[in-house]
C-alpha positions in Angstrom: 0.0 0.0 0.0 2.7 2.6 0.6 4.7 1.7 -2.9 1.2 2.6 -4.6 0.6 6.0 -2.1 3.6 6.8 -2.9 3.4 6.6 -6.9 0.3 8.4 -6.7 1.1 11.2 -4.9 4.3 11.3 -7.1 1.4 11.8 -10.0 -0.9 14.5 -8.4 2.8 16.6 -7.4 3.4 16.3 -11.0 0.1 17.3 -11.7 0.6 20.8 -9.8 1.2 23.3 -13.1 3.8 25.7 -11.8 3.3 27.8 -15.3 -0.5 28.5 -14.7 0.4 29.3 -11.2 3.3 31.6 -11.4 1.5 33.2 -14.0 -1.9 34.1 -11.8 -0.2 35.2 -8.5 1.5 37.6 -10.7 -1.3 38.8 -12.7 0.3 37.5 -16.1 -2.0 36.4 -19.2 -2.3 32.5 -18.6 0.8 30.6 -20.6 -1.8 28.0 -22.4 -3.5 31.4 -24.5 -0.5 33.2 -25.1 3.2 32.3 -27.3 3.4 29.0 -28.0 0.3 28.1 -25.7 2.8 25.4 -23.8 2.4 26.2 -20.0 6.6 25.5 -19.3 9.0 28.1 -18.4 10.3 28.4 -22.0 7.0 29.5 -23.1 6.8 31.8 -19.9 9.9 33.8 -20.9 8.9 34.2 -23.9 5.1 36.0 -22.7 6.3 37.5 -19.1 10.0 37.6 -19.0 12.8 36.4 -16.8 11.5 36.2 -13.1 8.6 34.4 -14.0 10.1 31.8 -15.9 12.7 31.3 -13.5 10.2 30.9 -10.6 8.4 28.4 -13.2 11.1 26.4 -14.0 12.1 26.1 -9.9 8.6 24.6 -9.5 9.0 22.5 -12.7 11.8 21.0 -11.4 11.2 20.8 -7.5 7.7 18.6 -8.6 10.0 15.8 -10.2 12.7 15.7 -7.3 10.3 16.0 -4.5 8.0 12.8 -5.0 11.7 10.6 -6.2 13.1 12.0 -2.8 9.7 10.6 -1.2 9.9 7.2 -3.1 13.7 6.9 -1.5 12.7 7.7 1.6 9.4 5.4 2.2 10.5 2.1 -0.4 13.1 0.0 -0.7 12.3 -1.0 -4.4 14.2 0.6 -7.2 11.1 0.1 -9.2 9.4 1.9 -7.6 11.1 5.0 -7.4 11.6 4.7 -10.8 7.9 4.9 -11.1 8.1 7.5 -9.5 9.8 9.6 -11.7 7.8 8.6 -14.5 4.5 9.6 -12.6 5.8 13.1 -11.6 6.4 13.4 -15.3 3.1 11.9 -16.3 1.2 14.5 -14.1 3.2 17.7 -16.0 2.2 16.5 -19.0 -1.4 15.1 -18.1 -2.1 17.5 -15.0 -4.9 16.5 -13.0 -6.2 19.6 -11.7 -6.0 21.2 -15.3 -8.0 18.9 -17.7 -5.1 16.4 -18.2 -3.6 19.6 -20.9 -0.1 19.8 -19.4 3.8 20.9 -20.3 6.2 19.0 -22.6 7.7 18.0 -19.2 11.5 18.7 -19.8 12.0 20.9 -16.5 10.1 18.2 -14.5 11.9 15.0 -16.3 15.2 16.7 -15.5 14.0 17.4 -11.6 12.7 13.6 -11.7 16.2 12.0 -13.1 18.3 14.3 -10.7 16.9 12.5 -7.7 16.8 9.1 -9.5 20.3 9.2 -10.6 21.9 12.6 -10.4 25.0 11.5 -12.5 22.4 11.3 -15.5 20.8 14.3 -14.6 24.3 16.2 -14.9 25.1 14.9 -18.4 21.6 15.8 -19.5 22.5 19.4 -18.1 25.5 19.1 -20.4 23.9 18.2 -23.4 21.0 20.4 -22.8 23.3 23.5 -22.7 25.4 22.2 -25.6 22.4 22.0 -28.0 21.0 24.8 -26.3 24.6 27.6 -27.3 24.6 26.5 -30.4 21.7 26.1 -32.2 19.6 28.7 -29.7 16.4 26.5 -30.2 15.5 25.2 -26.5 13.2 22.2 -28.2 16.2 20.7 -29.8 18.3 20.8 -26.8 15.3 19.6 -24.9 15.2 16.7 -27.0 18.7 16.0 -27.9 19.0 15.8 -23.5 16.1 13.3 -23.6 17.6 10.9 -25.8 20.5 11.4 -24.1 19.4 9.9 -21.0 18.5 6.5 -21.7 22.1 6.1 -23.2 23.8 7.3 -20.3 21.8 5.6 -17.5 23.5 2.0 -19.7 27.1 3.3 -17.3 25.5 5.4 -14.6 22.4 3.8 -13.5 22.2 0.4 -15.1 18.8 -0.6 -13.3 16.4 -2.3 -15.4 13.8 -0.4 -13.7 15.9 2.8 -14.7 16.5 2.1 -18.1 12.7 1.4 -19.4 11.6 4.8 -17.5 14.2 6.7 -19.3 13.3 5.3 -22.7 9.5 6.0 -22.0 10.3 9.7 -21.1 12.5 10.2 -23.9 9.8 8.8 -26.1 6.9 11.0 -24.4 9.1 13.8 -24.3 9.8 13.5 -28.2 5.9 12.9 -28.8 5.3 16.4 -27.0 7.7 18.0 -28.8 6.6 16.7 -32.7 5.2 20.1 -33.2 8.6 21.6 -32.8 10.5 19.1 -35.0 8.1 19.9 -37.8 8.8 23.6 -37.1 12.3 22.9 -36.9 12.2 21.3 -40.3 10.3 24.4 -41.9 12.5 26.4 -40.0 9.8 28.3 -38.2 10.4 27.1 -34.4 11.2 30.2 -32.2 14.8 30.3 -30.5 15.6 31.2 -27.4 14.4 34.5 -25.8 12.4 35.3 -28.6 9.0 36.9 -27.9 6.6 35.8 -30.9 6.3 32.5 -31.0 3.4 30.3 -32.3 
């Protein structure tokens, strides 16, 4: 009974949309009608500048370590904590409290692998502000970090349970963002920092 508590609550923290939040204590239009309509700090900067997103992406990430830091604490099974993970991730993109129409879940993901396995957490990091310098399009890095993650867990967290919850977050996380490859592919997707975004 407490390995399924804690894999719920891990799902209704995940659920908590930090974007919409941020957004109404400050009296900022809501993130889902406004840029790229994705309620994520990216999307945040883009509408309301850089103190919102930053306090966004905080929350983003805080909702994916907190319920992995729980799942240490109260199990003993590496499954589920990896569960875990996946559920804080599952409720960004699929928030309960907001009609299941969530974030792309990057921030959260990241927050989620930290506490899992923070060695994986640093290369996505890495990868993520590679991608991010050079090509100034926050999707791809996003992406390129995802994809990452599964390959580096193989050396750094070789735990079955590790291993399939990475590839299904990489693969969610690439569904989420399919809009953005086809922009990236016509060359329309909005970089980093820019305002008008659709």
């Amino acid at each position: 009974m407490v390995d399924i508590a804690v894999v719920l609550i891990a799902y209704l923290v995940g659920s908590i949309a930090c974007a919409i939040l941020v957004c109404r204590a400050m009296g900022l239009p809501d993130p889902r009608g406004e840029g790229s309509g994705n309620p994520g700090a990216t999307n945040v900067l883009r509408i309301a500048g850089k103190a919102p997103a930053a306090l966004t992406l905080f929350g983003d990430v805080l909702k994916g370590v907190l319920p992995v830091v729980l799942a240490h604490t109260l199990s003993h099974s590496p499954t589920v904590v990896a569960l875990s993970a996946l559920c804080a991730f599952l409720g960004h993109l699929y928030p309960l409290y907001f009609r299941f129409r969530g974030g792309k879940g990057m921030a959260t993901a990241l927050g989620a692998i930290a506490a899992l396995a923070w060695p994986v957490a640093c290369v996505m990091c890495t990868i993520w502000l590679v991608v991010a310098a050079v090509s100034r399009y926050a999707s791809l890095a996003s992406m390129t970090a995802a994809v990452g993650a599964p390959v580096a867990a193989l050396w750094l967290a070789p735990h079955p349970a590790n291993a399939v919850v990475l590839v299904v977050i990489a693969a969610l996380l690439l569904w989420r963002h399919r809009g953005n490859i086809q922009r990236l592919v016509a060359g329309t997707e909005s970089r980093i920092g820019q305002r008008t975004a659709k």
